[in-house]
N, C-alpha and C positions, 0 to 999 in steps of 0.2 A: 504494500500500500504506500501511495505515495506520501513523503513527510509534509504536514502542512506547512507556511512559509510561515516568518517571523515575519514581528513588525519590521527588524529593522533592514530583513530583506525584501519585503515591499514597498519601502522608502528610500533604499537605495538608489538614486535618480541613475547611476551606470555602475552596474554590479560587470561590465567585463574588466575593469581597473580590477580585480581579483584575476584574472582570468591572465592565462600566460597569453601574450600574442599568437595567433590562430593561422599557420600559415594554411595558402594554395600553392602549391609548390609548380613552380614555373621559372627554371634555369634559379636563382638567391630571392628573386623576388616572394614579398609575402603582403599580406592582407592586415592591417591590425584588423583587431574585433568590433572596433567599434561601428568600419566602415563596413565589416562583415555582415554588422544584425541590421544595418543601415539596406544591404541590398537585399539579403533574407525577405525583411518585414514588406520590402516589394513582392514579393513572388506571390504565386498563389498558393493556396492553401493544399494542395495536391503535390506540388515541389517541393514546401516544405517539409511535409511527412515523409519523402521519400530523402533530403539531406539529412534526417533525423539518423539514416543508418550510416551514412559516412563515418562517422567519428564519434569517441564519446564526447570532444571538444564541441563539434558542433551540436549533438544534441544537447548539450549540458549549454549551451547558447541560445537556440530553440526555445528550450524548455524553463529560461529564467524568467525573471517577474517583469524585470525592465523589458524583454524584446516582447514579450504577451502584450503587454501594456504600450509599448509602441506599433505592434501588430493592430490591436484594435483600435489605436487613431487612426490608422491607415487605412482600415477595412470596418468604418463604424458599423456596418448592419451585412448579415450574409444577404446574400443574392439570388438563391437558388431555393427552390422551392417546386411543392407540387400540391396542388388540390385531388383527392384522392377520394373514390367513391368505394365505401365497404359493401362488397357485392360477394362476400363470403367466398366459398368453396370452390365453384363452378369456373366463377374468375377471379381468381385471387389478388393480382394488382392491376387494379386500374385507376390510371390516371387522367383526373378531366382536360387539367388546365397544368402545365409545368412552364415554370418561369428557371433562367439559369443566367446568372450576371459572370461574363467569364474573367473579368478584374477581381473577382474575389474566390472561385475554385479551377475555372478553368475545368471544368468536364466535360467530356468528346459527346457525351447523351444524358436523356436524361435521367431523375431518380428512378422513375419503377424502373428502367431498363435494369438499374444495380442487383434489385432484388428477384431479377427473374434470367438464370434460374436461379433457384435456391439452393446454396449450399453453405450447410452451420460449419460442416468440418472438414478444411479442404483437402485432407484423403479419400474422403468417404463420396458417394455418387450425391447428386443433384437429388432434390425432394417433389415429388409430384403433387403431391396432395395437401395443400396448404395454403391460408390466406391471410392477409395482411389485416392486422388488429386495429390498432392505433400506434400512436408517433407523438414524442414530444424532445425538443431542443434536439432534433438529429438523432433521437433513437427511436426503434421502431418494435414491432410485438409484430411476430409471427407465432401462429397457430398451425401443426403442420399433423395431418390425420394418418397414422400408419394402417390401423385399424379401424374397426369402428369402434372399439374401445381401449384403444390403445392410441392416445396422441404425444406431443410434443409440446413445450412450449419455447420460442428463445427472443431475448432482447439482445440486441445491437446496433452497429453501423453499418448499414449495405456497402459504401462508400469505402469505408476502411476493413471491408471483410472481417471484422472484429464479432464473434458471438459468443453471448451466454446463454447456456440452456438451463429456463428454470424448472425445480421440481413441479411436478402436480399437487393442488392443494389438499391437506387432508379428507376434502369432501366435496362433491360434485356441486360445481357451481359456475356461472356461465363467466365469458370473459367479459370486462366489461372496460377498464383503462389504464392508462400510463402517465404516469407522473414521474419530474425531474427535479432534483434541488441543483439550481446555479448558484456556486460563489466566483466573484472575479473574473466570470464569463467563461467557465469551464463546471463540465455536471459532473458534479460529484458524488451523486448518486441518482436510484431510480426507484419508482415500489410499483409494483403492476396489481390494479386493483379483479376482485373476481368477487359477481353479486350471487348471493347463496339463493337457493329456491326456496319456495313457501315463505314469501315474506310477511310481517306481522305487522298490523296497523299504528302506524306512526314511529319504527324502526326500521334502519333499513342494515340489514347484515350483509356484512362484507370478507371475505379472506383479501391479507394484505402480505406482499410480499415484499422485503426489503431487501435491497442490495447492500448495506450495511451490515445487516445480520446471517443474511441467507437462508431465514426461515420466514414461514408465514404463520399471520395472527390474523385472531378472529375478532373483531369491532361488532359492536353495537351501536349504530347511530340514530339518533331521535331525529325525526321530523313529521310535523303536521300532516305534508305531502307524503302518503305512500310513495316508494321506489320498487320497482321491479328491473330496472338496466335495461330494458330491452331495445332504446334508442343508443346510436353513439354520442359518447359526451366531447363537448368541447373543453379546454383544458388549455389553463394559465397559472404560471409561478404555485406548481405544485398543486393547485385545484382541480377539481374536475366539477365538469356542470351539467347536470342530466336533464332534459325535457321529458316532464313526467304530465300525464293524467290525470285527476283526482279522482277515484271512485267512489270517497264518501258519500252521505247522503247531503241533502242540502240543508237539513234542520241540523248537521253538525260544526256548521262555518259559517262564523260571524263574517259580515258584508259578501255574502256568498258572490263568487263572479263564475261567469260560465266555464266549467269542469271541460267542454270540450276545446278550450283554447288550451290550455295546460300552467303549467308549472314549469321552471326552471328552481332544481335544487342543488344547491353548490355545498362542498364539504373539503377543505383544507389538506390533504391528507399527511403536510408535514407538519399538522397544528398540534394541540396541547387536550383540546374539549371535544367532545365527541354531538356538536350541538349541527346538523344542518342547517343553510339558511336557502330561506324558499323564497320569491318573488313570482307575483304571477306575470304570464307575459301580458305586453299592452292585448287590451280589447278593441278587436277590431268594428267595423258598422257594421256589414256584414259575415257568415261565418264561411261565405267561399272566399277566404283570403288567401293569398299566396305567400309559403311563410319561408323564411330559412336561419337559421342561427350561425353565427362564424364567430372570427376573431382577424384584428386589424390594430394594429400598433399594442398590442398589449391588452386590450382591451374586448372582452366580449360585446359582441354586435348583434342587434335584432332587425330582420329587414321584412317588410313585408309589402305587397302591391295589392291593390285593390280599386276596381276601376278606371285603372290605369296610373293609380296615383301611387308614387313612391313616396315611401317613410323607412329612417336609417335609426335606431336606436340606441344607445351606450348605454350600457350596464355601468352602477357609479354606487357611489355609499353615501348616503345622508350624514354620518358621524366619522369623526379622527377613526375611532376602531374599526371600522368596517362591518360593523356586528349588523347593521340595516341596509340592504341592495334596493335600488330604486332604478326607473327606467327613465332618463333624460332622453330626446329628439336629439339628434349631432345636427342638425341643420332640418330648414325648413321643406317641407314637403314639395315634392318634385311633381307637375301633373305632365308626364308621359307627353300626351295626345297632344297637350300646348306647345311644346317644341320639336312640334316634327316626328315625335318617333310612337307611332298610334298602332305601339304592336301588343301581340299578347304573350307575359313574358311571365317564368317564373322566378325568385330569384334564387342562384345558387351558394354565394359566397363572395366574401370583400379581398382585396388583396392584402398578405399579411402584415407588408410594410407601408400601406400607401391606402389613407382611409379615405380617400377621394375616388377611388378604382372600386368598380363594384361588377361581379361576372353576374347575367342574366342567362336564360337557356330561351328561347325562341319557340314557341310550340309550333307558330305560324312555319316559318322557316328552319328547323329542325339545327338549329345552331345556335352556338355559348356566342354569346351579346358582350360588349365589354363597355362598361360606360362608366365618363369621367365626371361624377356628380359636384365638382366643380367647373369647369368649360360649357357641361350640359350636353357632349360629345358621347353618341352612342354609337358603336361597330358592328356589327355583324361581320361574324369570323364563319368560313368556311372550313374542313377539313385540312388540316396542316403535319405531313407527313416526318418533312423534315422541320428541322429548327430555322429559324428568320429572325431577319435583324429586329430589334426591336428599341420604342423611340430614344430610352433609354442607357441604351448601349449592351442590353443585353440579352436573349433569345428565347422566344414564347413558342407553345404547341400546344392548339385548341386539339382535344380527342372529338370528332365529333359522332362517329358511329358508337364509341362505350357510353358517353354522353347520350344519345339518345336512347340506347339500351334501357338506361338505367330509370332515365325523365317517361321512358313509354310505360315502366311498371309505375313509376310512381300515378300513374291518371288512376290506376286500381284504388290508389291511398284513397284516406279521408279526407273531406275538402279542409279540412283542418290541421293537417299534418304539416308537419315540419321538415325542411331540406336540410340536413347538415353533411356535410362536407369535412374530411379530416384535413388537416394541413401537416403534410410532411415538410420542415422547414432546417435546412440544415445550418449548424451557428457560425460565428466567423470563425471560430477555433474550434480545429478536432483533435482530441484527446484519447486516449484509450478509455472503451467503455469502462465504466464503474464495474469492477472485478468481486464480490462478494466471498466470505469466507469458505474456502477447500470447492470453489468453481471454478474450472477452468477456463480460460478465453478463448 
């Protein structure tokens, strides 16, 4: 396990003054270090994991506080990213919408291509039968079925071929998510959450798995809103947030709101209380609204259309503690049809670093819509095979036949149902996954 840093080697404003001069050896000529981490913290993130094997010099440069920390001036936010439709078994990765900024990893394709095919252990053959779970800060939850009752589960990096295979939990219970603890812009660890069956009114039981410990434990968590997991959660700085149901009856909730819009229940799982917090979603006029849940700069997103009229919601806290969630507008209602674009759309999801970007799917036209709810700028994107330039310097791929796949079961759904979308987002720094006690990587 890696030693955590002191203070006063994370204040070391140039910790290579420790460091003997770092030659490239080319006829006497040599490199000091300082101008070394200097061309390093240029490169991409893909370069550098691979200078990491050169030397223990350079990895022991790589890997100090000062070039991390001057890495991420350099490369404030990753770039590469994929929206990701959980479509189980049958198709195990699919990808809607991948974005890939090549100033910050420089990858020849994009994410699902890393994870398909699958291989945990690269002696061992490729896995047929498996699908991709959830993702959070670049790691990702495969589920892979040997049997029918004999599965697999592993977290890692598709990217850096790096896996852990976790145990089975003591007791059959479905998968449900993935959580990360960030310190100093590297995940230090990870707990993969799994909802038990037969849940109880106003508990929702959980098995939790930690990479810390390498065992799992059983929670009981209180909330007003039953949980059953059966939607995917979306998931920020260790949270997960599930769009639930109410089945209660109506004589057992004060200022009742209508049960078929849902709940949104959020649960900390690197907190201290075992307390849910519920907010219901906004109520819309009608109940054929079109719904979907995301995340965009940090922040949980609620989007919905109706009539043609767009609405973008933030999830925020009323108090310092955060102990109350409430639903602010991020700006004013958008009506579709007034600016030209009089289509009929669902929404899918926002882009994760840019909350002005919002992806649509096109019923009319059978294609992911890209619009910029600041310009008022809407696209219609056709099929896009290969990667293309993109305005920002870096390379987009609309899926539009799994995209449609997926929008044509949902017309089955309830007019009330929710879109959610996972986001695989990989971070500006990769690290060795988070290694848990006597697991191998």
């Amino acid at each position: 396990m890696k030693r955590r840093l002191t203070e006063s080697e994370e204040d070391n404003p140039n910790p290579s003054k420790k460091l003997s001069k770092i030659s490239m050896e080319k006829g006497r000529k040599r490199i000091p270090a300082e101008i070394l981490m200097e061309i390093l913290a240029r490169l991409p993130m893909k370069a550098i994991a691979r200078f990491k094997s050169v030397s223990k010099k350079w990895n022991s440069v790589t890997e100090s506080p000062y070039f991390i920390r001057r890495y991420f001036s350099l490369h404030p936010n990753s770039s590469t990213w994929s929206l990701m439709f959980l479509t189980k078994l049958y198709h195990p990765i699919t990808e809607a919408i991948g974005f890939h900024g090549r100033d910050t990893w420089d990858l020849p394709k994009s994410l699902a291509s890393y994870v398909l095919p699958f291989q945990p252990y690269p002696n061992l053959p490729t896995v047929n039968n498996y699908y991709y779970v959830a993702s959070s800060n670049g790691l990702i939850w495969i589920e892979v079925y040997l049997t029918h009752h004999n599965r697999r589960s592993f977290v890692g990096n598709p990217v850096s071929k790096q896996w852990v295979e976790i145990p089975q939990p003591p007791n059959k219970c479905a998968a449900t998510g993935l959580v990360t603890r960030v310190e100093n812009g590297l995940v230090t660890s990870f707990k993969v959450v799994r909802t038990c069956s037969n849940q109880t009114r106003n508990v929702w039981r959980v098995y939790v798995y930690s990479s810390e410990t390498g065992l799992w434990s059983f929670k009981r968590l209180l909330s007003f809103c039953p949980v059953d997991g059966a939607n995917p959660p979306v998931n920020i700085d260790g949270k997960l947030y599930l769009w639930e149901k109410d089945s209660r009856e109506e004589d057992l909730m004060e200022n009742f709101i209508p049960k078929e819009f849902g709940f949104l229940v959020g649960y900390d799982f690197y907190g201290d209380d075992n307390q849910c917090q519920v907010v219901p979603l906004p109520i819309p006029d009608n109940k054929y609204v079109r719904r979907c849940l995301t995340t965009s700069r940090g922040d949980v997103m609620y989007v919905e259309i109706l009539y043609r009229r767009l609405k973008v919601w933030r999830l925020s806290s009323n108090n310092p503690e955060g102990s109350e969630l409430l639903w602010e507008l991020s700006r004013e209602e958008i009506n579709l049809a007034s600016i030209g674009f009089d289509v009929f759309c669902f929404p899918l999801a926002m882009n994760p670093f840019d909350d002005d970007i919002i992806y649509l799917w096109s019923r009319e036209h059978d294609c992911v819509v890209t619009g910029n709810l600041q310009t008022l700028e809407f696209v219609l994107h056709q099929e896009s095979e290969n990667w293309s330039s993109a305005s920002n310097g870096g390379c987009c791929r609309f899926n539009k036949l799994d995209s449609k796949r997926y929008m044509d079961g949902f017309r089955n759904e309830t007019s009330t149902s929710v879109v959610i979308l996972s986001q695989f987002v990989l971070p500006p720094w990769m690290d060795l996954v988070p290694r848990p006690p006597n697991i191998l990587v």
